[in-house]
Backbone bond lengths (Angstrom), bond angles and torsions (degrees), N, CA, C in turn:
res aa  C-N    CA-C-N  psi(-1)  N-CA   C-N-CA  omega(-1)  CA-C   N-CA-C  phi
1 X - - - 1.446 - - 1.525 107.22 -
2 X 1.644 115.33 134.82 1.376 100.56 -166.74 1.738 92.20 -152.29
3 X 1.238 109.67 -175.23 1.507 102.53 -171.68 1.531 105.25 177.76
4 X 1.605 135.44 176.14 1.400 126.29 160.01 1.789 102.43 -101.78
5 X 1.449 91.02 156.31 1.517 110.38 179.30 1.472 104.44 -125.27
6 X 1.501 119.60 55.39 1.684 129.96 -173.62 1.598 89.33 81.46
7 X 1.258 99.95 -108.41 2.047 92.05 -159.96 1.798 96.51 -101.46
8 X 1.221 120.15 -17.66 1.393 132.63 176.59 1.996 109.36 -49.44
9 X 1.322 130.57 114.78 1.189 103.65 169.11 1.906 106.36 -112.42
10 X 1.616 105.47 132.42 1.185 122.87 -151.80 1.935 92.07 -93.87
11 X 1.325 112.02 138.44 1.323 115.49 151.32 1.467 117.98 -133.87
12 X 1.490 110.20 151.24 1.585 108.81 171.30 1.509 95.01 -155.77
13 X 1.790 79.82 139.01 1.306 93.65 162.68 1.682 130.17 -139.78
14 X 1.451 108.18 -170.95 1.440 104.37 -168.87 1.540 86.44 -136.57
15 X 1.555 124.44 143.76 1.309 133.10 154.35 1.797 117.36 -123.34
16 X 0.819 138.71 149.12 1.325 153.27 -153.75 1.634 125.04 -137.68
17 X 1.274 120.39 96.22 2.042 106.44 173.74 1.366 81.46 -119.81
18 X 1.515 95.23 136.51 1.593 100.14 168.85 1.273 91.57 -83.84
19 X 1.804 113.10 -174.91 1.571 134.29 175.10 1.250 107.00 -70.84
20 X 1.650 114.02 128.95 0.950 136.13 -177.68 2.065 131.29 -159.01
21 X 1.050 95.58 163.53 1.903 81.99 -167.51 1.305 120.68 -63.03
22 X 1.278 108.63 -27.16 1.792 133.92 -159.99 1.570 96.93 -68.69
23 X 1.707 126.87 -52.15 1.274 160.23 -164.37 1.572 105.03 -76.03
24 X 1.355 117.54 -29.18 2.010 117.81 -166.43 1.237 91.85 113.42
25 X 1.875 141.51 20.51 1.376 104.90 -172.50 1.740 135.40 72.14
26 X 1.249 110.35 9.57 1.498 113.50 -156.44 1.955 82.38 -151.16
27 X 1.330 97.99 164.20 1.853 124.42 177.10 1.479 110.68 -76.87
28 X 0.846 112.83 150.70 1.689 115.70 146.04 1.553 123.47 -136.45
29 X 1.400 107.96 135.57 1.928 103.53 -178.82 1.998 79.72 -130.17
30 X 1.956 89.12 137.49 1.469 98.49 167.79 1.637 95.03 -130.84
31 X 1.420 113.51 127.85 1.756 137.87 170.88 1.348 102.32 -83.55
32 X 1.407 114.32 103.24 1.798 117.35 148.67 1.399 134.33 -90.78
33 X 1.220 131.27 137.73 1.846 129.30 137.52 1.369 114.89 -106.48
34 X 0.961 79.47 144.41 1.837 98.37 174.77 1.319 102.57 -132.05
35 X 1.415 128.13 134.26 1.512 139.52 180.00 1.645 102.88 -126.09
36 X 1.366 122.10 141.68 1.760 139.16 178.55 0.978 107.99 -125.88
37 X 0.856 119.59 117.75 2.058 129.44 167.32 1.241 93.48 -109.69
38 X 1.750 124.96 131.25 1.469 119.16 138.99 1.508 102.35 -113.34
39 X 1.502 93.59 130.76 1.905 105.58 167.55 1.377 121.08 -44.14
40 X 0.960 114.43 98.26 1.810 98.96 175.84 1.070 127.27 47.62
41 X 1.413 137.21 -123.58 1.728 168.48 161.70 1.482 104.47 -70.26
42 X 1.242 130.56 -10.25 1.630 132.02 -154.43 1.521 108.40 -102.03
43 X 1.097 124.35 115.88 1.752 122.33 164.67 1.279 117.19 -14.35
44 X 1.380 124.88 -39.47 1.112 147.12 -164.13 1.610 117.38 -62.87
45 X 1.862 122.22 108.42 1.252 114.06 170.66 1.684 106.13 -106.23
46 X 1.457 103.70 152.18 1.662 100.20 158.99 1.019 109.98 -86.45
47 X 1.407 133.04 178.88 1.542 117.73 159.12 2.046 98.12 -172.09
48 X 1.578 94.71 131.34 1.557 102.37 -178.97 1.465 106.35 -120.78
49 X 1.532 106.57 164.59 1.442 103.90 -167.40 1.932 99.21 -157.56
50 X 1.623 102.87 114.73 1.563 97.20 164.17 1.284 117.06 -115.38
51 X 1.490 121.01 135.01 1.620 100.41 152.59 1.694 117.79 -140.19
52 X 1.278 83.65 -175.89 1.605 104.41 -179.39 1.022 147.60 -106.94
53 X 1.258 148.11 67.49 1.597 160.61 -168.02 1.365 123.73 -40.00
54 X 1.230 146.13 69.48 1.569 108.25 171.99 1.607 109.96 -121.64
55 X 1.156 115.78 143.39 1.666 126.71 -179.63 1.525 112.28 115.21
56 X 1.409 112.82 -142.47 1.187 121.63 -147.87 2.068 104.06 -58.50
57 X 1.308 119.01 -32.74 1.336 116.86 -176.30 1.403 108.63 -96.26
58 X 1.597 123.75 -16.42 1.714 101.46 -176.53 1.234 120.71 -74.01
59 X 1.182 134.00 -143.89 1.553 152.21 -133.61 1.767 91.01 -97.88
60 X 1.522 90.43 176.62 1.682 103.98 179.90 1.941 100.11 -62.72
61 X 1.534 117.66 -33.26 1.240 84.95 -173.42 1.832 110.29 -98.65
62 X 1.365 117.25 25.85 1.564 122.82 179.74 1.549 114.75 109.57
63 X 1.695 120.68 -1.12 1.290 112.98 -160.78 1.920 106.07 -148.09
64 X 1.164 137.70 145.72 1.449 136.39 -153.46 1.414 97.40 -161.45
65 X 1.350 110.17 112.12 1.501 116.05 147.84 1.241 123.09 -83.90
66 X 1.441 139.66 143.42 1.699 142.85 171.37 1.720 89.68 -142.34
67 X 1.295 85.32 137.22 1.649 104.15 173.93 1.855 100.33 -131.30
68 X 1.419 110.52 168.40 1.774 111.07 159.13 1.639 77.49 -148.61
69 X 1.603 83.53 168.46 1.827 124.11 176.20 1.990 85.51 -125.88
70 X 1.225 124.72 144.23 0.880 134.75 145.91 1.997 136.32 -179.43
71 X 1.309 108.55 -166.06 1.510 98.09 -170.22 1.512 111.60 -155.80
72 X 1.587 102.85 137.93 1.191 102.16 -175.01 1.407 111.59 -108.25
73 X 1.481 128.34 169.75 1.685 121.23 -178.41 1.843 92.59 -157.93
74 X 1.367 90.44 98.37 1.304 120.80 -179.90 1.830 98.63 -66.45
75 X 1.400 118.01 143.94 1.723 131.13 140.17 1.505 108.29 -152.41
76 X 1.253 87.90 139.86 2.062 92.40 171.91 1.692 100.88 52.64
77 X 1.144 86.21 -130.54 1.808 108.84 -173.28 1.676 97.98 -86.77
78 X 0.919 143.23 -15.32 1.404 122.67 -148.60 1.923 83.17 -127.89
79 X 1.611 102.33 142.07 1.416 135.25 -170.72 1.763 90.88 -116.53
80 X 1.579 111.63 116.31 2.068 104.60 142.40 1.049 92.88 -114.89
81 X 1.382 78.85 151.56 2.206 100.43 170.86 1.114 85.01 -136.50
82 X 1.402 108.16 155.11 1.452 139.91 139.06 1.474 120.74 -114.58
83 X 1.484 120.98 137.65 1.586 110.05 -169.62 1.879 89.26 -143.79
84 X 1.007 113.60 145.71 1.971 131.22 164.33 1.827 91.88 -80.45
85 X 1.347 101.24 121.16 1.479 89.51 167.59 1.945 113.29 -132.65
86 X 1.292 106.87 129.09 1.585 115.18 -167.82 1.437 118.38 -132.37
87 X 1.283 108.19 158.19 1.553 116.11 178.47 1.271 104.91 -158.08
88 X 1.601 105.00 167.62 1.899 115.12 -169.54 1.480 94.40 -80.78
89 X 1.123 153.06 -4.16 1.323 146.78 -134.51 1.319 102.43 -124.33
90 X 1.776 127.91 28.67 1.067 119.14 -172.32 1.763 106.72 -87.15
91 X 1.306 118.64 -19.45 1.855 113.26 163.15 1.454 109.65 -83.04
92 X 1.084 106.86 -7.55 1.644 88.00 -169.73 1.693 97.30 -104.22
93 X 0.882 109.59 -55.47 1.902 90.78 169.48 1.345 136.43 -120.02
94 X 1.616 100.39 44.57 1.110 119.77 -170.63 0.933 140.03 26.89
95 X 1.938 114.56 47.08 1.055 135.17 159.79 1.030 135.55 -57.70
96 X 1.626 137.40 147.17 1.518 130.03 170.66 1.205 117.44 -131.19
97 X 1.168 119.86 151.55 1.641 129.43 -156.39 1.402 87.16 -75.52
98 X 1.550 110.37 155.99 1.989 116.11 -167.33 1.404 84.12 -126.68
99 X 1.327 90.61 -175.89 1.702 125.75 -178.92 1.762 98.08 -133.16
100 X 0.916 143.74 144.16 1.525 128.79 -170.12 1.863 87.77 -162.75
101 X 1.149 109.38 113.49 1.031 148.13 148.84 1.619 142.25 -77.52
102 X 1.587 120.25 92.09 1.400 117.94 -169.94 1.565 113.00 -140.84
103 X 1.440 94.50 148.03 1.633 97.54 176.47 2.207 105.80 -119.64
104 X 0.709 68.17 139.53 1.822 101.72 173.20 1.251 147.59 -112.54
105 X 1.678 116.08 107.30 1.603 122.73 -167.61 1.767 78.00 -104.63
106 X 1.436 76.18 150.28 1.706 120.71 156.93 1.166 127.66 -113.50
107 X 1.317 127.02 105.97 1.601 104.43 174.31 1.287 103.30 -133.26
């Protein structure tokens, strides 16, 4: 579900596994936002992102936040982004916050 917030374009979402064997036997629900800024006239998007974990895939105690900060710089067909990408889960599965770097055709 997504929409504008003045020049802001807002998304949220909801994902759903019910309980099952494949999963531990147990549910999982993950809560997103996603926020888009484009600057004016400029190639240039912002773009933020939180979510929410709880059940069969989050953290040691059942639950995982991951957020990014990042930016895209549109020409022609081809998209780069750069985005900071993080989560609370850096003792529990010895995760580390990235730098993630990508380029993108359209055709």
């Amino acid at each position: 579900m997504g929409g504008a917030l003045g020049p802001v374009e807002a998304t949220l979402g909801v994902a759903y596994v019910p309980e099952q064997d494949s999963v531990g036997g147990t549910d999982n629900w993950y809560l997103s936002s996603d926020l888009a800024y484009a600057i004016g006239e400029t190639p240039v998007t912002l773009k933020a992102h939180f979510g929410y974990e709880d059940g069969a895939f989050g953290g040691d105690d059942g639950s995982k936040v991951d957020w990014s900060l990042g930016v895209d710089y549109s020409w022609k067909f081809l998209t780069a982004s750069v985005a900071y990408i993080d989560t609370d889960q850096g003792d529990f599965r010895n995760v580390d916050a990235t730098v993630l770097f990508s380029l993108v055709a359209t055709f």
